[in-house]
Structures are given as C-alpha cells and as structure tokens.
OpenMM code with the backbone's topology and positions (N, CA, C; nanometers):
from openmm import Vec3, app, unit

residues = "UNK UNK UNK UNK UNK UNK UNK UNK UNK UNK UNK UNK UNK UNK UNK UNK UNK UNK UNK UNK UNK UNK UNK UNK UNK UNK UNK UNK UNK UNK UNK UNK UNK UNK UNK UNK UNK UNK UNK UNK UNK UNK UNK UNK UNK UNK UNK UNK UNK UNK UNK UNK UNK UNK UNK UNK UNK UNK UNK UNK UNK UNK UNK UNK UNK UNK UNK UNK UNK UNK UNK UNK".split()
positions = [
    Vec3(0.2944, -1.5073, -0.8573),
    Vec3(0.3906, -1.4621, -0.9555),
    Vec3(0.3410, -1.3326, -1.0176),
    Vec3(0.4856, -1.2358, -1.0367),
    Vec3(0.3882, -1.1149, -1.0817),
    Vec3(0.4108, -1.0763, -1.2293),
    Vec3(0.3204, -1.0406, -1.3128),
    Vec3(0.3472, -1.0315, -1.4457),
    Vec3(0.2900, -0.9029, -1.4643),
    Vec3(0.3601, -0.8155, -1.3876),
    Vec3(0.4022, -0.6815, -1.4771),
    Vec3(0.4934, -0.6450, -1.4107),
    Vec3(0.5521, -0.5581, -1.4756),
    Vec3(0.7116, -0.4627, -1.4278),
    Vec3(0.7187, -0.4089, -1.3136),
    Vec3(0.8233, -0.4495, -1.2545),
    Vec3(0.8398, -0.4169, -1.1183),
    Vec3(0.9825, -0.3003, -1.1089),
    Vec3(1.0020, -0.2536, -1.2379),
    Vec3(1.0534, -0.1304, -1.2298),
    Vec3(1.0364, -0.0533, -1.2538),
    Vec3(0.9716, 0.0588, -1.1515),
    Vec3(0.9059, 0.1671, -1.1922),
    Vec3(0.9343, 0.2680, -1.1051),
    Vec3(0.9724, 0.3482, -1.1188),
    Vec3(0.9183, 0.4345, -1.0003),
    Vec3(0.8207, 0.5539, -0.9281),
    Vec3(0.8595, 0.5943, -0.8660),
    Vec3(0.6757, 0.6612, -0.7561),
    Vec3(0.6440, 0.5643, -0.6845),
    Vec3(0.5014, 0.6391, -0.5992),
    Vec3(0.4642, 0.5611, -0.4677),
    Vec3(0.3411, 0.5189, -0.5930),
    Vec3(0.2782, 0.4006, -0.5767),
    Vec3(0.1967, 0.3255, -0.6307),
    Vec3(0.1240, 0.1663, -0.5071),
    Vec3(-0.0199, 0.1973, -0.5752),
    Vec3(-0.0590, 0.0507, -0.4558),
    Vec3(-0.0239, -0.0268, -0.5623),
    Vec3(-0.0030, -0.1764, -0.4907),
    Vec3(-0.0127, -0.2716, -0.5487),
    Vec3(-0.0977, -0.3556, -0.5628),
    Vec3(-0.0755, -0.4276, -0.6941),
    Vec3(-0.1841, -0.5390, -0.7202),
    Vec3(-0.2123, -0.6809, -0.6206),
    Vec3(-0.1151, -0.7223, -0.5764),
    Vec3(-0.0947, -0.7934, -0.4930),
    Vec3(-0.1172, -0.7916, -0.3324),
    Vec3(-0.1774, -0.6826, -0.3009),
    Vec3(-0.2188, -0.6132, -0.1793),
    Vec3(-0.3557, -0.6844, -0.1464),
    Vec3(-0.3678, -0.6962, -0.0094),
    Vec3(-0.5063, -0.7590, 0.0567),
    Vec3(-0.6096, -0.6252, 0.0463),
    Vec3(-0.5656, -0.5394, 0.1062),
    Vec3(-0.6893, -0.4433, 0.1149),
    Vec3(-0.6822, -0.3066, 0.0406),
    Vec3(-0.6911, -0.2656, -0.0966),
    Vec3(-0.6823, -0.1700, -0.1837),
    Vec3(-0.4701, -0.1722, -0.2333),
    Vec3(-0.3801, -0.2765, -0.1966),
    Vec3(-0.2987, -0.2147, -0.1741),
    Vec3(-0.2018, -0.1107, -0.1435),
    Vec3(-0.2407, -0.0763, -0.0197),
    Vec3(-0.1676, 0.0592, 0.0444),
    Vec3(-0.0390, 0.0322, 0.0790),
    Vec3(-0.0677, -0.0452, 0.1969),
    Vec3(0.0626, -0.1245, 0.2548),
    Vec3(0.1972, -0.1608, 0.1922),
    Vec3(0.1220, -0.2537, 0.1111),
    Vec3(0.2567, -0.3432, -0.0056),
    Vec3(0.3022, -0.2525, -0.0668),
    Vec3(0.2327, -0.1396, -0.1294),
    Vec3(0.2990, -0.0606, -0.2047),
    Vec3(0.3603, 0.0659, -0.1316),
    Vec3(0.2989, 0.0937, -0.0293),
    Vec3(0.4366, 0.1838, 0.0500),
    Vec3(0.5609, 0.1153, 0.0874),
    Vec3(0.5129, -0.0580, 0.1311),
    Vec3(0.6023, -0.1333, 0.1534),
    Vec3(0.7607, -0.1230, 0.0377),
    Vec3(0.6783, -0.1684, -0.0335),
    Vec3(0.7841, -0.1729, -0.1498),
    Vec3(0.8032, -0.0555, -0.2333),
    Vec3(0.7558, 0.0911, -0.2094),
    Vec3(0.8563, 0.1916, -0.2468),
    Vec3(0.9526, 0.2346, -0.1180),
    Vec3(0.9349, 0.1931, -0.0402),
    Vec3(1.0495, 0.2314, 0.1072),
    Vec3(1.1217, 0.1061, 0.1237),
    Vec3(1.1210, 0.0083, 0.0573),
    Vec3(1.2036, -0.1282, 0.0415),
    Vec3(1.2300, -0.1722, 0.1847),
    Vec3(1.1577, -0.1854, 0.2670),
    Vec3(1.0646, -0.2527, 0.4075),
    Vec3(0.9719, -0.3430, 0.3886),
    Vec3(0.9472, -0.4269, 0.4922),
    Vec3(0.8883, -0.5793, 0.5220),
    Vec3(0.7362, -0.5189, 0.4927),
    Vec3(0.6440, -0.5939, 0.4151),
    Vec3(0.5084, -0.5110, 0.4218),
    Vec3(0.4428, -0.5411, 0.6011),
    Vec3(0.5140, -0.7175, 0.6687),
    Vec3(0.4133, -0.6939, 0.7818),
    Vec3(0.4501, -0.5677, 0.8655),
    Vec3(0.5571, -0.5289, 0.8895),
    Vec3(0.5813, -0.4130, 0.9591),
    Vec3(0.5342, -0.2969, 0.8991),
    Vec3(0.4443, -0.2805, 0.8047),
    Vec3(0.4010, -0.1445, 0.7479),
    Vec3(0.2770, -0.1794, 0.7796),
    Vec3(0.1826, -0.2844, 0.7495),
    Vec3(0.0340, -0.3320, 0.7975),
    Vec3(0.0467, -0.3098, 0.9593),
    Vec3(0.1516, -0.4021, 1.0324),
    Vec3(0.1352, -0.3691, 1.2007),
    Vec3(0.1571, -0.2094, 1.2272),
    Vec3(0.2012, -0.1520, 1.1656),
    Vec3(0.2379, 0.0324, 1.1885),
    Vec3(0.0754, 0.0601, 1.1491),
    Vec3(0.0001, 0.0391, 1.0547),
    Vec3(-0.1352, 0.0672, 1.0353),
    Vec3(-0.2473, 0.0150, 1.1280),
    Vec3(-0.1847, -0.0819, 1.1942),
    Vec3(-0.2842, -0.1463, 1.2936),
    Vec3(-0.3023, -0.0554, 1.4149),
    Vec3(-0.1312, -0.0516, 1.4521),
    Vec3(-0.1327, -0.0006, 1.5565),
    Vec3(-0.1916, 0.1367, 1.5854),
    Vec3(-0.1369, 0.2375, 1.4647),
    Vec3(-0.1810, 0.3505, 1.4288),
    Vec3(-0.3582, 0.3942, 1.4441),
    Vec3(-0.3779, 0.3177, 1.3577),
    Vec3(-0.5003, 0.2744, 1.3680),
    Vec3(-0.6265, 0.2772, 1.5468),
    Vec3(-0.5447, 0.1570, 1.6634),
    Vec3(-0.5865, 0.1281, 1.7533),
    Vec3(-0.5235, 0.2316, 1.8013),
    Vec3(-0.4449, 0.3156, 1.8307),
    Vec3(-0.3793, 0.5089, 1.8708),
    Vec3(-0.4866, 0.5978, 1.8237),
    Vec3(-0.5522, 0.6092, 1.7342),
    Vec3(-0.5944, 0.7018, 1.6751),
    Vec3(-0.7416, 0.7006, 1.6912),
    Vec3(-0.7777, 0.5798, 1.7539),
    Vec3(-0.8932, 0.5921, 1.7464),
    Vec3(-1.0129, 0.5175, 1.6249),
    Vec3(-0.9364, 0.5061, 1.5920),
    Vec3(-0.9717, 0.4022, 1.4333),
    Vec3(-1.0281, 0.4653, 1.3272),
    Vec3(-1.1407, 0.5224, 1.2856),
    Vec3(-1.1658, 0.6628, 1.2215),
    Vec3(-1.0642, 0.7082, 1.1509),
    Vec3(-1.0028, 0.8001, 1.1844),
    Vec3(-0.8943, 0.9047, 1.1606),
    Vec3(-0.7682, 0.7587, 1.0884),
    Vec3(-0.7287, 0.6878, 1.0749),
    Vec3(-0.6356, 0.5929, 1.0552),
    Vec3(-0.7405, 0.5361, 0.9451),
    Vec3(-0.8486, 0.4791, 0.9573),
    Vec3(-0.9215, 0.4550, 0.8003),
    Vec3(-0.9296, 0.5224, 0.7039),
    Vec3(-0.9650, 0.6923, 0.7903),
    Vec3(-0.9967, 0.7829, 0.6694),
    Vec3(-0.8156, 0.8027, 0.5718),
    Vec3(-0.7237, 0.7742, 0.7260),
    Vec3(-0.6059, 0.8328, 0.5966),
    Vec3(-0.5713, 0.7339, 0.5135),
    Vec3(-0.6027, 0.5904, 0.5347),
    Vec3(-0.6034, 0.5096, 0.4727),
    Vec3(-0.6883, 0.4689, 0.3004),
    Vec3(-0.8059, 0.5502, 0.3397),
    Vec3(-0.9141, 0.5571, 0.2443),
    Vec3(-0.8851, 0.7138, 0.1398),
    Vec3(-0.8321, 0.7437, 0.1955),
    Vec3(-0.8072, 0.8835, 0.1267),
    Vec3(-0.6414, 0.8366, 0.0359),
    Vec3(-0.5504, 0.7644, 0.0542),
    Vec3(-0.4301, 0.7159, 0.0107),
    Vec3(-0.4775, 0.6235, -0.0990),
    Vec3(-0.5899, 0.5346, -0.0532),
    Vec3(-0.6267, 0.4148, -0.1478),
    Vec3(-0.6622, 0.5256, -0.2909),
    Vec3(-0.7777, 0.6292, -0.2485),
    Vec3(-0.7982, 0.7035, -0.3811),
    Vec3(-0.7132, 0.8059, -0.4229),
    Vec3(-0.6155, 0.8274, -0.3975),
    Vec3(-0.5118, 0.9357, -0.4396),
    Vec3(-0.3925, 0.8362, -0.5137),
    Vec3(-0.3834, 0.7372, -0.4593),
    Vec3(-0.2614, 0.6576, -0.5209),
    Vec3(-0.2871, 0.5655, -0.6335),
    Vec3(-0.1641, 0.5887, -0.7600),
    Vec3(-0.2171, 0.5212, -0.8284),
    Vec3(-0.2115, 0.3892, -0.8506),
    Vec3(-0.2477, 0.2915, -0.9321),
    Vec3(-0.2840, 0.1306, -0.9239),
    Vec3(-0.1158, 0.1231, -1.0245),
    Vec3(-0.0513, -0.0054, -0.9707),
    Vec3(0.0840, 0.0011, -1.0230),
    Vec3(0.0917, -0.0257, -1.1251),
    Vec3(0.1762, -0.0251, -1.2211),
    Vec3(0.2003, -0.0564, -1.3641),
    Vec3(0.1548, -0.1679, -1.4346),
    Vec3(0.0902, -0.1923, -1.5096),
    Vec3(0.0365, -0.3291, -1.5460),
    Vec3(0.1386, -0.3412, -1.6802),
    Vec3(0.2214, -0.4744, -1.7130),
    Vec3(0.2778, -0.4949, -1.8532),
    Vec3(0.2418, -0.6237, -1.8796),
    Vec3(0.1931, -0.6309, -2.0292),
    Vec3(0.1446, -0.7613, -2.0288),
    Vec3(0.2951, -0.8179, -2.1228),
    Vec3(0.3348, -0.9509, -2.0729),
    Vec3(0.3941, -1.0346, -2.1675),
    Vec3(0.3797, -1.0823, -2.2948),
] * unit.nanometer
topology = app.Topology()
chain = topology.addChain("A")
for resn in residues:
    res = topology.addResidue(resn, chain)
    for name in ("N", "CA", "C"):
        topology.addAtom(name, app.Element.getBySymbol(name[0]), res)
C-alpha cells in the first residue's frame, strides 16, 4: 500500500521499485506494465553487452529524483 501521493508529475524513481527504482518509475510516468519496462532493460542490457545498459541504468538511478513522499 502506498502512502504518499501518487499525483505528481515528472519522471521520478519509485519507492516501491526492486532495484533503485528506475523501472517502476519510468513505468509509471509512461503509464506501461513495469514487467515490460524491466524485460526492455534485460534485454537491452544482454544487446549491449551489459556494461553500457548498467552504466545507463546507474547514471538514471543518480540523476532521477526519489518520488514524492506525503505523510498522512
């Protein structure tokens, strides 16, 4: 259950994300399935060589910001 505001907008990770939330939160500013945004990173990923697909991954985790927190 999520207890902060889920109306916001911008690209933002989410709290609810397995790994830095990248995924979920591109997921849910392009209002798309997150597994089809994780399998696009996998695949991407196993294309690229793996490297190059972490780093853009690792470079997104620290550029993006952490999503809105509201407390009740």
């Amino acid at each position: 259950m999520r207890t902060y505001e889920t109306t916001y907008s911008g690209l933002y990770r989410s709290r609810d994300g397995i790994v830095f939330g990248v995924c979920r939160g591109l997921a849910d500013h392009l209002d798309i399935s997150v597994t089809g945004v994780r399998i696009a990173t996998v695949v991407g990923a196993l294309f690229t060589g793996f490297w190059p697909a972490v780093f853009v991954y690792g470079v997104a985790a620290l550029l993006m910001k952490k999503e809105p927190y509201v407390r009740w």
